[in-house]
PyMOL Python script that loads the backbone (N, CA, C, O; Angstrom):
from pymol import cmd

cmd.read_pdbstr("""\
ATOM      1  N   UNK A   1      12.295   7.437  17.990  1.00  0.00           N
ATOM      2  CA  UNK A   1      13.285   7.888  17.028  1.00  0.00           C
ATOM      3  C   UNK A   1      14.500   6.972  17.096  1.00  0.00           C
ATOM      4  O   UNK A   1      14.880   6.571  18.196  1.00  0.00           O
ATOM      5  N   UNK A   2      15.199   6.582  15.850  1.00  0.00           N
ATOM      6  CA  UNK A   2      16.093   6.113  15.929  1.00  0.00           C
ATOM      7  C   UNK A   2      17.512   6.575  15.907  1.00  0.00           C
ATOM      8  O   UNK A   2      17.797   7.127  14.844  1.00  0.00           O
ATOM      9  N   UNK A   3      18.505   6.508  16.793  1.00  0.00           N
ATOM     10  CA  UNK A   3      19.468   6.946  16.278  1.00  0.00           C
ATOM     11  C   UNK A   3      20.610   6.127  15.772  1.00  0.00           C
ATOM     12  O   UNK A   3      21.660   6.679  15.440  1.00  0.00           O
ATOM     13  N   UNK A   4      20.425   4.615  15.686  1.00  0.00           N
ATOM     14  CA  UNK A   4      21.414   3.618  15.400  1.00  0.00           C
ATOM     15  C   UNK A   4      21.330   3.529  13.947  1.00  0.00           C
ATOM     16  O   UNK A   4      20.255   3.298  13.393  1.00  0.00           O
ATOM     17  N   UNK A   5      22.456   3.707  13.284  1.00  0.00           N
ATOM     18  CA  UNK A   5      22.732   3.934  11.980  1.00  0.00           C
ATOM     19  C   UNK A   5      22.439   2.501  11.494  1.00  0.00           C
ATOM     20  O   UNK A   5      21.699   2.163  10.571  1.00  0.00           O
ATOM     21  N   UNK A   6      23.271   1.641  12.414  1.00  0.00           N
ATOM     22  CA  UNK A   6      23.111  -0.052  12.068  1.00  0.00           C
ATOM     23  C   UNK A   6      22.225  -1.008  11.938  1.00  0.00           C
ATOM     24  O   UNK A   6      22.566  -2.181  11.783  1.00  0.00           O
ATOM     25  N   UNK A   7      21.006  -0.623  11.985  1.00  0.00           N
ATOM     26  CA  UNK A   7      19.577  -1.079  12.452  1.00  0.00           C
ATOM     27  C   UNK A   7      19.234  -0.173  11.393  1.00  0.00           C
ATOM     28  O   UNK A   7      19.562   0.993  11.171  1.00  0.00           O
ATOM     29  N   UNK A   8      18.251  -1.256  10.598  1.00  0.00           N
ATOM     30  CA  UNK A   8      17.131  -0.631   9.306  1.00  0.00           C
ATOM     31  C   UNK A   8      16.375  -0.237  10.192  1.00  0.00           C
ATOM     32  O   UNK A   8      16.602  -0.709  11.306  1.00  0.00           O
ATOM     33  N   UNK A   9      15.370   0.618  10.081  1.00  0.00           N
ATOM     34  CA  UNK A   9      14.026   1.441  10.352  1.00  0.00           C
ATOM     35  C   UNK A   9      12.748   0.121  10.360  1.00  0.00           C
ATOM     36  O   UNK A   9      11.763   0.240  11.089  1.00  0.00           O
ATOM     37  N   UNK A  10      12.890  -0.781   9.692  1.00  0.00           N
ATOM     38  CA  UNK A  10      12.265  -1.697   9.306  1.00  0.00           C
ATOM     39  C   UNK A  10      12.815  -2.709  10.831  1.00  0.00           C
ATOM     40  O   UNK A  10      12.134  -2.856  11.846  1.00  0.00           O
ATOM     41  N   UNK A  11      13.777  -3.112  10.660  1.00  0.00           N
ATOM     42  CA  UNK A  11      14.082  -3.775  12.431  1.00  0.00           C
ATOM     43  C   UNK A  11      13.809  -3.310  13.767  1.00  0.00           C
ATOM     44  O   UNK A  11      13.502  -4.066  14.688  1.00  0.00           O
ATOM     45  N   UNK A  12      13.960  -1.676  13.897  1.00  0.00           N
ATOM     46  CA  UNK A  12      13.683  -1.435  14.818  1.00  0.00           C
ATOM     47  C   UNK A  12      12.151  -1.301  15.077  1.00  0.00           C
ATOM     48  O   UNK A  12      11.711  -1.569  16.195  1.00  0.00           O
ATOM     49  N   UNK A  13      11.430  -0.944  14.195  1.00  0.00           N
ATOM     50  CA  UNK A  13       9.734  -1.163  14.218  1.00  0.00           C
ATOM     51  C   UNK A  13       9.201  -2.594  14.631  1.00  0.00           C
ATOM     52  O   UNK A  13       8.234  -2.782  15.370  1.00  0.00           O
ATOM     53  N   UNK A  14       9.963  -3.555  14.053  1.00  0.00           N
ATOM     54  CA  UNK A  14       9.649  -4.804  14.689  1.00  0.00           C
ATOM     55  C   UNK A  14      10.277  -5.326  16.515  1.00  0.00           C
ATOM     56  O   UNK A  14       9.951  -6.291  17.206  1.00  0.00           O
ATOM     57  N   UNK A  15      11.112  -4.361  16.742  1.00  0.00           N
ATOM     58  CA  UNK A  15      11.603  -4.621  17.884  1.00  0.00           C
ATOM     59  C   UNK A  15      10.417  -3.666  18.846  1.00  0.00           C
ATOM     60  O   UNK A  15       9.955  -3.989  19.941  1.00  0.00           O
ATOM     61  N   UNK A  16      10.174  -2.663  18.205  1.00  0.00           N
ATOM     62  CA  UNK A  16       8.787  -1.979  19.174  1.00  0.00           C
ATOM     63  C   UNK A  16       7.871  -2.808  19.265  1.00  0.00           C
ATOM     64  O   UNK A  16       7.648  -3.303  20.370  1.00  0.00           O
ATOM     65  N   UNK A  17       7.079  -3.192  18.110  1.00  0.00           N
ATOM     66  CA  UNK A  17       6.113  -4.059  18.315  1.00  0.00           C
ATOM     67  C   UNK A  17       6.223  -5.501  19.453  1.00  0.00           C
ATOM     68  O   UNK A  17       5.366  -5.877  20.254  1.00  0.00           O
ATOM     69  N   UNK A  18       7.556  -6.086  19.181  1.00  0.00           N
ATOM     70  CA  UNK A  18       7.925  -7.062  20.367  1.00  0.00           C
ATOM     71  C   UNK A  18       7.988  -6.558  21.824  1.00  0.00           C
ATOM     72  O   UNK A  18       7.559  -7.206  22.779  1.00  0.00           O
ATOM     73  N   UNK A  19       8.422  -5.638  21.884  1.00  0.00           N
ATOM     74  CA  UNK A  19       8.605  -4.889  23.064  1.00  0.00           C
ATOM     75  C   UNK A  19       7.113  -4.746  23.975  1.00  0.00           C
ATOM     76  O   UNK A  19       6.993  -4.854  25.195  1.00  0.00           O
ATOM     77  N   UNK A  20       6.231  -4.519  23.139  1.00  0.00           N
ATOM     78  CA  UNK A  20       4.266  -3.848  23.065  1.00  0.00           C
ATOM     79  C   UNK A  20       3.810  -5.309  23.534  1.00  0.00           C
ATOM     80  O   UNK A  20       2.855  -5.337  24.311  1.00  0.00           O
ATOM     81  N   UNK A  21       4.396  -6.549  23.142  1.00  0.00           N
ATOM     82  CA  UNK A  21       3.413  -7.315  22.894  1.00  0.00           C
ATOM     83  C   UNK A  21       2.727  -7.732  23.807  1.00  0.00           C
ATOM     84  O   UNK A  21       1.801  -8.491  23.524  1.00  0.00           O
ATOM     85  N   UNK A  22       3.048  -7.246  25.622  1.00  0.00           N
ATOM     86  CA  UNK A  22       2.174  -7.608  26.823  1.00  0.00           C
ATOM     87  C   UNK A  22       0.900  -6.501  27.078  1.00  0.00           C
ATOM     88  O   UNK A  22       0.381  -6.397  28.189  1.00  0.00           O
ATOM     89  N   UNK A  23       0.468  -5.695  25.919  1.00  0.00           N
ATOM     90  CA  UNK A  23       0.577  -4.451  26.330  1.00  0.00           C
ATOM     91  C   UNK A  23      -0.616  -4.546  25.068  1.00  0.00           C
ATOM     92  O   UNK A  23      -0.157  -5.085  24.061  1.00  0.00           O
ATOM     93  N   UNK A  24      -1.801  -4.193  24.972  1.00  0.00           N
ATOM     94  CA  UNK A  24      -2.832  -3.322  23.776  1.00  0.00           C
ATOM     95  C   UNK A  24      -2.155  -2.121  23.105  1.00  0.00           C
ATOM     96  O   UNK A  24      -1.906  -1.028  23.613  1.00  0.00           O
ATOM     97  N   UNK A  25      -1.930  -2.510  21.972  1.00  0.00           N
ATOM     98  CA  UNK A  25      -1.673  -1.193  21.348  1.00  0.00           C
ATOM     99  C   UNK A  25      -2.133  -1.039  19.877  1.00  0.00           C
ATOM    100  O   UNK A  25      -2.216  -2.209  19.502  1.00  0.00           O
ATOM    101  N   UNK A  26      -2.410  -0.401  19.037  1.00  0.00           N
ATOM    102  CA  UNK A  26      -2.993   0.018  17.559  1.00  0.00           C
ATOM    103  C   UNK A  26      -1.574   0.703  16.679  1.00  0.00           C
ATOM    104  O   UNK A  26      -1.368   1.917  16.699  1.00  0.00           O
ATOM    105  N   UNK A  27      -0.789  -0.133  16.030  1.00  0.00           N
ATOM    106  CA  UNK A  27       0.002   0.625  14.942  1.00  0.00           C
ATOM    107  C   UNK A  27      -0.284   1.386  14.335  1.00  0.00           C
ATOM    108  O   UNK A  27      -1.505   1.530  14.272  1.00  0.00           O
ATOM    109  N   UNK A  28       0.619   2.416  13.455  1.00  0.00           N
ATOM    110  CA  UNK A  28      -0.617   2.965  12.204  1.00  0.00           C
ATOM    111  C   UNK A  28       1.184   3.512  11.693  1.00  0.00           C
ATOM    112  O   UNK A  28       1.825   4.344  12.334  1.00  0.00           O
ATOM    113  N   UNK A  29       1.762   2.713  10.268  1.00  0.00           N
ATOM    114  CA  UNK A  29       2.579   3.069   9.617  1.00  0.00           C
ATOM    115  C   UNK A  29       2.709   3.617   8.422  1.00  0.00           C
ATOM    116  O   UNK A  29       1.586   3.943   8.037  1.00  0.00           O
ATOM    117  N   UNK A  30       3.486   3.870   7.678  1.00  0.00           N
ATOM    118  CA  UNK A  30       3.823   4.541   6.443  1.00  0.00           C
ATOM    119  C   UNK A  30       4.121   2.973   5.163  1.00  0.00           C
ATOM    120  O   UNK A  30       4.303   1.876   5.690  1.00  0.00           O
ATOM    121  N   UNK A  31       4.133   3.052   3.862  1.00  0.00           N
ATOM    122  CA  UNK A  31       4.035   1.870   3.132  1.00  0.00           C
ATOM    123  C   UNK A  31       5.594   1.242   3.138  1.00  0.00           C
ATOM    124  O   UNK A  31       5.763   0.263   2.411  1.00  0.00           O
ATOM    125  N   UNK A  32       6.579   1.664   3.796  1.00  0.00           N
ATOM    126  CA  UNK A  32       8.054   1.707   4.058  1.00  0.00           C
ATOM    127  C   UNK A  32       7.435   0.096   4.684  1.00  0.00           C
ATOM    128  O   UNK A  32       7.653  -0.927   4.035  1.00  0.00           O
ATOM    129  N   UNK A  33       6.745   0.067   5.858  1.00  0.00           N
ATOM    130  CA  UNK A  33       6.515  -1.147   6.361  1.00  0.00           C
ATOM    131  C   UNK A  33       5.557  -1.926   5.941  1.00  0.00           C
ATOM    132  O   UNK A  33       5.372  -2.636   6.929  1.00  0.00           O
ATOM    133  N   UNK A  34       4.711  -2.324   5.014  1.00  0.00           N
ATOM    134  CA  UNK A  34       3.641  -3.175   4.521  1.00  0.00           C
ATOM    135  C   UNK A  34       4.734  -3.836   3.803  1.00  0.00           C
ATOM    136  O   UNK A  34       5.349  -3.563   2.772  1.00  0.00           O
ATOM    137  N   UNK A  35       4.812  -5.181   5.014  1.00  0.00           N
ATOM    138  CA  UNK A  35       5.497  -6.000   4.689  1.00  0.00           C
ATOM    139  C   UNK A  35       5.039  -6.995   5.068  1.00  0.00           C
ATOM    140  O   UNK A  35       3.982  -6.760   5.653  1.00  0.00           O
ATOM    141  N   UNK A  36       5.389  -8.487   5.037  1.00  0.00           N
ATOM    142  CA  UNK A  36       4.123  -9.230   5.620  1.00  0.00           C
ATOM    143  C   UNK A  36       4.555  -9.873   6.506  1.00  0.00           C
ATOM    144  O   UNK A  36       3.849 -10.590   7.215  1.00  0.00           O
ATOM    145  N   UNK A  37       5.951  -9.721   6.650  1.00  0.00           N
ATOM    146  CA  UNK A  37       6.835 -10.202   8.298  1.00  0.00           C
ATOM    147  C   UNK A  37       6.086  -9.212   9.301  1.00  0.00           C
ATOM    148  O   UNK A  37       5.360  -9.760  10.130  1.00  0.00           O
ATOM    149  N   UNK A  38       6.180  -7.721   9.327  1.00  0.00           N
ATOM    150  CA  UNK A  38       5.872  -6.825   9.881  1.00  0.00           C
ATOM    151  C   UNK A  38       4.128  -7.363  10.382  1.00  0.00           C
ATOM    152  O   UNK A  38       3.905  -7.640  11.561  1.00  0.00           O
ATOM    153  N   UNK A  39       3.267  -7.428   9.549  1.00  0.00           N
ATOM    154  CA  UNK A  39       2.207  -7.842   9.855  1.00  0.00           C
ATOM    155  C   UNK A  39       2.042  -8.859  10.336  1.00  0.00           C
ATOM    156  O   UNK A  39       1.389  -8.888  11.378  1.00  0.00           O
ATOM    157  N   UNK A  40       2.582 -10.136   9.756  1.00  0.00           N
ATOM    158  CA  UNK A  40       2.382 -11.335  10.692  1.00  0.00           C
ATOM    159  C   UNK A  40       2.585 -10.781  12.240  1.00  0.00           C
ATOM    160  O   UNK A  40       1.684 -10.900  13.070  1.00  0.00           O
ATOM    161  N   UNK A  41       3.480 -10.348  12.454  1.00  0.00           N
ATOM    162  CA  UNK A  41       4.271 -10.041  14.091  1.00  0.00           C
ATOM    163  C   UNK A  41       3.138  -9.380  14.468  1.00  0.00           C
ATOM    164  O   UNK A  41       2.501 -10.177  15.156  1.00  0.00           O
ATOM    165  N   UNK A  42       2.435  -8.149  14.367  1.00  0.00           N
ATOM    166  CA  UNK A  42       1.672  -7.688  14.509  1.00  0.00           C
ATOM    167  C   UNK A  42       0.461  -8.360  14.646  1.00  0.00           C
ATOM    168  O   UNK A  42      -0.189  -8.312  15.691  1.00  0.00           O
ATOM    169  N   UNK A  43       0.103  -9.007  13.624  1.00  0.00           N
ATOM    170  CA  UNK A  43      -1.453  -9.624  13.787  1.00  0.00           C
ATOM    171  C   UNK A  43      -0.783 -10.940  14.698  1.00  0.00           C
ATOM    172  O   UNK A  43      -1.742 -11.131  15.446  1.00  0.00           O
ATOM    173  N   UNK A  44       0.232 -11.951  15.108  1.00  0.00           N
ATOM    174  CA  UNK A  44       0.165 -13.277  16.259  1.00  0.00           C
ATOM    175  C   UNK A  44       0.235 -12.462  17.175  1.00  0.00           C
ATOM    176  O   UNK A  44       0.107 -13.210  18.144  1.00  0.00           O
ATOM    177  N   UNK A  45       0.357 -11.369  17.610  1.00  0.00           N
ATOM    178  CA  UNK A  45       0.161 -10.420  18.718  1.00  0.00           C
ATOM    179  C   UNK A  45      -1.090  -9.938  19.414  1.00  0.00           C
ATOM    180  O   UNK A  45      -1.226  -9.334  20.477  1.00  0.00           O
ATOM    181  N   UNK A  46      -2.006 -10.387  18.488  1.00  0.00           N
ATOM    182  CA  UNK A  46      -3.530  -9.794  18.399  1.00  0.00           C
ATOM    183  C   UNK A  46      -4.028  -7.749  18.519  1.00  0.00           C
ATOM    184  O   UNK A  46      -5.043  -7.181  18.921  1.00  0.00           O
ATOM    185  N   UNK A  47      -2.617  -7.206  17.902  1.00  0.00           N
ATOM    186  CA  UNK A  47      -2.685  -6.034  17.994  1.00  0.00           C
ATOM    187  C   UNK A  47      -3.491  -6.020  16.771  1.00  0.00           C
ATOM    188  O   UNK A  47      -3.852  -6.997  16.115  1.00  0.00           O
ATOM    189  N   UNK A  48      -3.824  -4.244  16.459  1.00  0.00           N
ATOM    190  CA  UNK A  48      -4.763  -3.696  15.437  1.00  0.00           C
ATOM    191  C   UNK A  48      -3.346  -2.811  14.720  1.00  0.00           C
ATOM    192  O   UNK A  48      -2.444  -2.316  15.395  1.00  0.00           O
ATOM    193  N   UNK A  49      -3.446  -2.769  13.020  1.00  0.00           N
ATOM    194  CA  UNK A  49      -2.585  -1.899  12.548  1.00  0.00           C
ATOM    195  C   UNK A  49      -3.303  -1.600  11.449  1.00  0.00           C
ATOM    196  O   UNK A  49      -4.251  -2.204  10.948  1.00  0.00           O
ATOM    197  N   UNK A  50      -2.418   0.015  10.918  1.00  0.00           N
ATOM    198  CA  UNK A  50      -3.035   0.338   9.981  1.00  0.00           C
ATOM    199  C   UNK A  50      -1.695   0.423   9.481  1.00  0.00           C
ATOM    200  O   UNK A  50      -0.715   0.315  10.218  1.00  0.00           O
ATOM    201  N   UNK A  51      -1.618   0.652   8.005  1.00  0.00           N
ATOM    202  CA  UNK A  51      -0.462   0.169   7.397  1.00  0.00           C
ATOM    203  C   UNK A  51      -0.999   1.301   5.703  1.00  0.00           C
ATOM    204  O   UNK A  51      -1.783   0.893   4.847  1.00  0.00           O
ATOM    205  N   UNK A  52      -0.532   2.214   5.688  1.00  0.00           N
ATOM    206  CA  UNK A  52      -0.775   2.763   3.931  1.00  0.00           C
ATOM    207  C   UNK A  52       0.191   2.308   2.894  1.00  0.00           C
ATOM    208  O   UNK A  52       1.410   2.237   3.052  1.00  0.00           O
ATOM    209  N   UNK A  53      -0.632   1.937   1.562  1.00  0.00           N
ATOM    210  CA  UNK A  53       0.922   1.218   1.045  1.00  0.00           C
ATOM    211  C   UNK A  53       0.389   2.162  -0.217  1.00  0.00           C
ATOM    212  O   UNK A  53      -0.486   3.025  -0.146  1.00  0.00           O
ATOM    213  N   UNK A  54       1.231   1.727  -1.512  1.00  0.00           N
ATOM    214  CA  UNK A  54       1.256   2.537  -2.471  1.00  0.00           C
ATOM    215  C   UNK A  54       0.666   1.409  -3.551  1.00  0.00           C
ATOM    216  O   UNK A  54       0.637   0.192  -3.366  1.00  0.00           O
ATOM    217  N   UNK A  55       0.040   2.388  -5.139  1.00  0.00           N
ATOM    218  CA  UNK A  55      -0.451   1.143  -5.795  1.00  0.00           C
ATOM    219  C   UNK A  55      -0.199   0.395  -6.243  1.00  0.00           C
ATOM    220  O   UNK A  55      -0.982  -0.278  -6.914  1.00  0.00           O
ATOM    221  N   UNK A  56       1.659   0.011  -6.013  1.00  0.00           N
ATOM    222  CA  UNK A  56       2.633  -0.221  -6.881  1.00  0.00           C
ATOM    223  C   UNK A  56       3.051  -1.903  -6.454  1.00  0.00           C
ATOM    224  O   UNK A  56       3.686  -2.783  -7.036  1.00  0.00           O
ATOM    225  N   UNK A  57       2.272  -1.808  -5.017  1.00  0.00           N
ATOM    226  CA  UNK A  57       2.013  -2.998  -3.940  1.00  0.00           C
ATOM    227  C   UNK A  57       0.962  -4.267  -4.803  1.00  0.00           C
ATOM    228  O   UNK A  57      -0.219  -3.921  -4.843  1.00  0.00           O
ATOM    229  N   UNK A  58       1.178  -5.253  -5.281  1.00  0.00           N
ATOM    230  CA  UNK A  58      -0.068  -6.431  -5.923  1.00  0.00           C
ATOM    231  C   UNK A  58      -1.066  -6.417  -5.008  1.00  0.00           C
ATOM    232  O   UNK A  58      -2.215  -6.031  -5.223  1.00  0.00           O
ATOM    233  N   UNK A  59      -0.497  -6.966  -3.669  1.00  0.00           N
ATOM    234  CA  UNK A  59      -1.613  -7.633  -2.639  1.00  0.00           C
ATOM    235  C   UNK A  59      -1.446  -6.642  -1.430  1.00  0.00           C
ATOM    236  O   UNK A  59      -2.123  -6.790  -0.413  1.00  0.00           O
TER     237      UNK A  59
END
""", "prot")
cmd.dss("prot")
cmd.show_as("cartoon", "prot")
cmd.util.cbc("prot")
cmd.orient("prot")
């Protein structure tokens, strides 16, 4: 949970994932994050994520 007003929701998810990265772990987010910074970080990590986006998304 976040409680820092100053930090998007979107930064601090990428600071978890950095945090994980010595570590196996499986994401699984909301379409807030299907972003493709978010994923890159995620996939040079060799983690697994699941990511739901909406149809409003092209790719």
């Amino acid at each position: 949970m976040s409680e820092n007003k100053q930090i998007s929701e979107i930064e601090v998810v990428k600071q978890v994932i950095t945090s994980l990265q010595a570590q196996s772990a499986s994401f699984t987010m909301d379409a807030l994050h299907c972003q493709k910074d978010t994923v890159k970080l995620i996939a040079e990590q060799g983690q697994h994520y699941l990511i739901a986006f909406k149809n409003n998304q092209p790719r």
